[in-house]
C-alpha positions in Angstrom: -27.8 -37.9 45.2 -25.0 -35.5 44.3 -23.9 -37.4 41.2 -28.2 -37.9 39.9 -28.0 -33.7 41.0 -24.7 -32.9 38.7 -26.4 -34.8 36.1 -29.6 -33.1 35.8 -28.1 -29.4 36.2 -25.8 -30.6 33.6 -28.8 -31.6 31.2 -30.6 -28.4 32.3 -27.4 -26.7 31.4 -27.1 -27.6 28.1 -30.6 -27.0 27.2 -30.4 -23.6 28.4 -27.1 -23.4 26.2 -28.7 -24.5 23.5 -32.1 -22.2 23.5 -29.6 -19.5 23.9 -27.6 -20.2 21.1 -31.0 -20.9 19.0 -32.5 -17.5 20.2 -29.1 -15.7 18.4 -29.0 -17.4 15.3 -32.9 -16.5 14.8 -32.2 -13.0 15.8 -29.5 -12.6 13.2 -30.7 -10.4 10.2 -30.6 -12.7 7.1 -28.9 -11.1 4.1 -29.4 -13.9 1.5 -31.3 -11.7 -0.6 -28.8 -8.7 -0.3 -25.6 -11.1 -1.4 -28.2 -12.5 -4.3 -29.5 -8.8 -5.9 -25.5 -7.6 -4.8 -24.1 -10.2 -7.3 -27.0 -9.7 -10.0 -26.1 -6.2 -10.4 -22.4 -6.0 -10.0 -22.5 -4.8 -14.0 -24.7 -1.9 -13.3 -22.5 -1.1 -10.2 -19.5 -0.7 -12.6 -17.7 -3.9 -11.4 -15.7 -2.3 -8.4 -18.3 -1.9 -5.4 -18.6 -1.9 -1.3 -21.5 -2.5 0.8 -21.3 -2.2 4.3 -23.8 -2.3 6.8 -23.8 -1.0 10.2 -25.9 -1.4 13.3 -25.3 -1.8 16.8 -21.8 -0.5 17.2 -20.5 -2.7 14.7 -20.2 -3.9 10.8 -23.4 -6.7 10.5 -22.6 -7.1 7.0 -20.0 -6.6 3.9 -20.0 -7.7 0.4 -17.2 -6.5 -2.1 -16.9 -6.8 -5.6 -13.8 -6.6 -8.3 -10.9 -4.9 -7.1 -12.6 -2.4 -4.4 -12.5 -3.4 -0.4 -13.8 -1.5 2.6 -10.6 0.8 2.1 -10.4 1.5 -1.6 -10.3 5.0 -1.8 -12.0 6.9 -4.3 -13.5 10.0 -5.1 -17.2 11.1 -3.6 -18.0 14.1 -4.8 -20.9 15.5 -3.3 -20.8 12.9 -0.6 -18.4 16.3 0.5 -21.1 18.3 1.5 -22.3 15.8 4.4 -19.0 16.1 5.8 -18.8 19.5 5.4 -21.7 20.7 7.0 -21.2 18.7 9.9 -17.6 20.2 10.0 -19.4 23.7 10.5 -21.8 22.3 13.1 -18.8 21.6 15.4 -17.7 25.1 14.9 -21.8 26.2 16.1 -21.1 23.7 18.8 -18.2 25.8 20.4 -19.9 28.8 19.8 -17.6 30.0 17.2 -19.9 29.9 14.8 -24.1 30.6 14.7 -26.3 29.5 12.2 -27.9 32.8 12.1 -24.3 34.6 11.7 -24.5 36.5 8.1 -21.9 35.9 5.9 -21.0 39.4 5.6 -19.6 39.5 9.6 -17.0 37.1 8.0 -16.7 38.1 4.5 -17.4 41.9 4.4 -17.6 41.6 0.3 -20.7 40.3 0.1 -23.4 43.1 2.1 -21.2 45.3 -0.9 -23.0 43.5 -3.5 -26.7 43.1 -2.0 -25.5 39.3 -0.6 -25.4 40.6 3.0 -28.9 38.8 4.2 -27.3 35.4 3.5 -26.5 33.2 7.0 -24.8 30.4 7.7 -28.4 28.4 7.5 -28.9 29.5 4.2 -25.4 28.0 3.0 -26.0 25.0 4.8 -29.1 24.4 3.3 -28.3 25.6 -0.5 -31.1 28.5 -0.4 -28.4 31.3 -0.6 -30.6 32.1 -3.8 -26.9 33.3 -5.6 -26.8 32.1 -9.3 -24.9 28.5 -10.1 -23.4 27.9 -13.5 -25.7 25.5 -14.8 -28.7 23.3 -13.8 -26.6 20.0 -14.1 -24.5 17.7 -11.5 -22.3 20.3 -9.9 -19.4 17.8 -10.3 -19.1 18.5 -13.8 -17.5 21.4 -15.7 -17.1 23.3 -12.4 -14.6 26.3 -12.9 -10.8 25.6 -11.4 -9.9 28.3 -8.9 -6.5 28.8 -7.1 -7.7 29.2 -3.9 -11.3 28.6 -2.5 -11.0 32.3 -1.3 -10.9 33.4 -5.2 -13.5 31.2 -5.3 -16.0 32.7 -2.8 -14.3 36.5 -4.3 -16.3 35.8 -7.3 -19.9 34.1 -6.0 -19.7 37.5 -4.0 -18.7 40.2 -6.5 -19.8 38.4 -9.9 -22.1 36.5 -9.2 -26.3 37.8 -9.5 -28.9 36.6 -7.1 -31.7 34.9 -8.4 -34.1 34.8 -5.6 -33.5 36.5 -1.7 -31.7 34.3 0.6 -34.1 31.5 2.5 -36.5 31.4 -0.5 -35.7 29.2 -3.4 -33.7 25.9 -3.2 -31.1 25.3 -5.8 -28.7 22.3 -5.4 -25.1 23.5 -6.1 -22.1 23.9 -4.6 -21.9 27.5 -3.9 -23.3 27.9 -0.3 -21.1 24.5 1.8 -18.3 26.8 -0.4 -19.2 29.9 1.4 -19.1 28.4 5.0 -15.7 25.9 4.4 -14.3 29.7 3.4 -15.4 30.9 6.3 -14.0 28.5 8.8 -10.7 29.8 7.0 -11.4 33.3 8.0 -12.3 32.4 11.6 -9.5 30.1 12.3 -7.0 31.7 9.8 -5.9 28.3 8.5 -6.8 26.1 5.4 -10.0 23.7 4.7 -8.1 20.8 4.8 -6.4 20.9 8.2 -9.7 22.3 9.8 -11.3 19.0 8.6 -8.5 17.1 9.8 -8.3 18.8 13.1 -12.2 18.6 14.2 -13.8 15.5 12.4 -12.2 13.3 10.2 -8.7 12.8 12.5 -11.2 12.2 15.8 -13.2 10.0 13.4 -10.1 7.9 12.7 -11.0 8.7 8.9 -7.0 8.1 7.9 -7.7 7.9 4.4 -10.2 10.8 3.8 -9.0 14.1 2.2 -9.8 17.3 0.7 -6.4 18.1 -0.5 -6.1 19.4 -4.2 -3.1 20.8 -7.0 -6.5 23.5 -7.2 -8.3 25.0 -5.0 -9.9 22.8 -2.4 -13.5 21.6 -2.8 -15.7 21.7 0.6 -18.4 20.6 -1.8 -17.5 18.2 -4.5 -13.9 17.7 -3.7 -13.0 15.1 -0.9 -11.5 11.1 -1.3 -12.8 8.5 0.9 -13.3 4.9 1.9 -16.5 3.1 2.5 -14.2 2.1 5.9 -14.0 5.8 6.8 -17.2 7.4 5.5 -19.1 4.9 7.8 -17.0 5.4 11.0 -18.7 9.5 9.6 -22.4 7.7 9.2 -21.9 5.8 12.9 -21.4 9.1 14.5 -23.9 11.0 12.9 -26.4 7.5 13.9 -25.3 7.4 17.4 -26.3 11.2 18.3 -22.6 12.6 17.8 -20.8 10.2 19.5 -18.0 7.7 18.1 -16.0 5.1 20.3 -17.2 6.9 23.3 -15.5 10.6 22.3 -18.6 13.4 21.5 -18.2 14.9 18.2 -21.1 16.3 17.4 -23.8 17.5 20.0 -27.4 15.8 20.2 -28.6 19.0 19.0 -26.3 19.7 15.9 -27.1 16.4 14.5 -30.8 16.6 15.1 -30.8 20.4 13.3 -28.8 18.5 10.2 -31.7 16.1 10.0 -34.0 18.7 9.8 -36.0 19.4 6.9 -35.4 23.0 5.5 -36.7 23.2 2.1 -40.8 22.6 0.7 -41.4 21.0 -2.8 -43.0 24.2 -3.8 -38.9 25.9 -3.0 -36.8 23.5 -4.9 -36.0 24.9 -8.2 -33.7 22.4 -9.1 -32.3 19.6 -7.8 -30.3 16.8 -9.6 -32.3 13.5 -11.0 -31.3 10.7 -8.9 -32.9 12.7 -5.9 -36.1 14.6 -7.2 -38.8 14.2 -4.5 -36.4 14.2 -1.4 -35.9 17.1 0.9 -33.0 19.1 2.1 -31.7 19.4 5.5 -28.0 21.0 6.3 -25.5 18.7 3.7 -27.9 16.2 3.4 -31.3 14.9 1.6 -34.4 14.0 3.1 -35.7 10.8 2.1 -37.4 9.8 5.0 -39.6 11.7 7.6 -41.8 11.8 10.8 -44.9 14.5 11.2 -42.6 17.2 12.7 -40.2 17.3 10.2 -37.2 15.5 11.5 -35.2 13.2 8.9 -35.9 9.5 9.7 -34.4 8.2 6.5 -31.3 10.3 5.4 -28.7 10.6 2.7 -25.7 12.6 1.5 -25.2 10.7 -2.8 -22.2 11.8 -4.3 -22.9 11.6 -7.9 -19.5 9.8 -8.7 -21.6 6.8 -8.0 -21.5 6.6 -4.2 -24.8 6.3 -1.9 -24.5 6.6 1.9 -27.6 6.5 3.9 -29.0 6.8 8.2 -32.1 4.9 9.2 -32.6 6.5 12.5 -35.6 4.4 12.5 -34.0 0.9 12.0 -30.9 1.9 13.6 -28.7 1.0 11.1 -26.0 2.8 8.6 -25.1 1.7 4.9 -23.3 2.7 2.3 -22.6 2.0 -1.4 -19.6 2.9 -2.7 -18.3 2.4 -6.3 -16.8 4.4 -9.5 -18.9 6.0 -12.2 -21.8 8.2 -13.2 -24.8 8.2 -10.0 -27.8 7.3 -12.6 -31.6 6.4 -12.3 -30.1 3.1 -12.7 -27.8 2.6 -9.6 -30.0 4.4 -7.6 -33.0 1.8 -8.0 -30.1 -0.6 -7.1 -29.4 1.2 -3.8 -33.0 1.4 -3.1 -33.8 -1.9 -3.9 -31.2 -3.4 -1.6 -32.5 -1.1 0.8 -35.9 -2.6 0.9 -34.3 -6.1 1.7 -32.1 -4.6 4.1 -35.2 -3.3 6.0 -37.4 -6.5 5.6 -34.9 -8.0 8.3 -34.1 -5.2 10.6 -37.0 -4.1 12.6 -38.3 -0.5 12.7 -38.6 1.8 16.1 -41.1 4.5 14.4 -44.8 4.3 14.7 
């Protein structure tokens, strides 16, 4: 009996083995059509490009092309701001720092030239209504300064409003600017070693930096990897945490997804993301009925495209060299749609 017992629980056993193993491979996302529209556009993407793909604490899937890998680094222009802004948020975190704070308790110059109504919100959000130079990408033909306090000197002294602070959205780099200068004056040290010391060091982000022969660039200015920037978009996914250390609170990141601007208040804002809202360093692409960013995305317009789906509950990013154009961008969005098709969404 014990030897016709062994046999059957062994045959059970191995059926149950088998359903198992049969119930993972059908609940593995397939990506077929991701590799096949990846390798028909690796011309439009320039020939060096990353996509990664994260979900469930973990990479799901990575395709490279030409001479880029996960930890190329390159620049990411306004990819920047994203980082950034969450960068201030740890500062609201500790109470350091409230987004209602005007600028002038920090940087007395500007109530001495009608700016003093601007807050850290404002910044955040690019609705500091101060003049930019010119209604193109900000990563071109900005002005070198040697410091980013000269910098902030001359948005506060020389620069004219164009509407009051709150009202009109303008993309540009002037307000994520303001508030990187004003984590200088609170802490009395640099940009660069503020970001090191409060998000990308605790985000394991080795080869990110701000560092510049100018003056550094909270807006426009940082290098990256598609490695490092997605350890960035798995913390901002997971609520603020990353490998089990809070970086961010619940709140903060929920008050970044947030949408802060109206159609009817964006003045300008560059072409690959006309139609999308602002929240605090980021674009709206996505949202429920209250106003909270389902779908969200910080493009730098060197070519790469990072995006959340809070819905989905997965991260991606595209990461290459070159001009961001209408062109790229319907590549990102396309793959996007494939990526969705097998990853199931949360949201009603």
């Amino acid at each position: 009996m014990s030897v016709k017992n062994d046999f059957t629980c062994a045959k059970v056993s191995a059926v149950l083995v088998f359903m198992l193993f049969f119930q993972l491979v059908q609940g593995q996302a397939d990506f077929t059509e991701v590799d096949r529209k990846f390798e028909a556009s690796r011309k439009e993407l320039g020939g060096n490009a990353v996509l990664l793909i994260y979900k469930d604490g973990k990479i799901i899937y990575q395709k490279v092309s030409g001479e880029f890998n996960a930890k190329s680094q390159a620049p990411i222009a306004n990819a920047s701001k994203w980082l950034t802004a969450a960068l201030v948020m740890t500062f609201v975190d500790q109470g350091k720092l409230s987004l209602d704070d005007k600028v002038n308790k920090y940087i007395p110059l500007f109530g001495k030239y009608s700016k003093g109504f601007i807050t850290i919100k404002d910044c955040l959000a690019n609705l500091t209504g101060i003049e930019s130079d010119s209604p193109k990408f900000p990563l071109f033909g900005k002005k070198k300064y040697a410091s980013l306090e000269e910098e902030i000197i001359e948005f506060a002294s020389k620069r004219d409003i164009q509407s009051n602070p709150g009202i009109e959205f303008r993309y540009n780099n002037i307000g994520l600017d303001i508030a990187g200068r004003v984590l200088e004056v609170i802490t009395k040290r640099g940009f660069e070693q503020i970001m090191q010391e409060h998000l990308t060091r605790p985000l394991m982000m080795r080869n990110t930096s701000f560092s510049s022969f100018n003056a550094v660039d909270p807006s426009s200015g940082a290098l990256s990897t598609a490695s490092d920037y997605m350890n960035f978009l798995s913390m901002l996914l997971n609520k603020g945490m990353f490998n089990g250390k809070r970086i961010l609170s619940e709140k903060a990141v929920a008050d970044m997804n947030m949408i802060r601007t109206t159609s009817s208040m964006i003045k300008y804002s560059p072409k690959p993301t006309e139609g999308y809202n602002y929240g605090f360093g980021e674009w709206i692409m996505e949202s429920d009925e209250n106003g909270n960013g389902t779908v969200v995305t910080g493009p730098g317009f060197s070519g790469t495209w990072p995006m959340i789906d809070n819905c989905r509950g997965y991260a991606c990013i595209f990461f290459t060299k070159g001009n961001l154009g209408e062109e790229k961008k319907d590549i990102y969005l396309d793959i996007k749609k494939l990526i969705d098709v097998q990853l199931t969404s949360n949201c009603k």
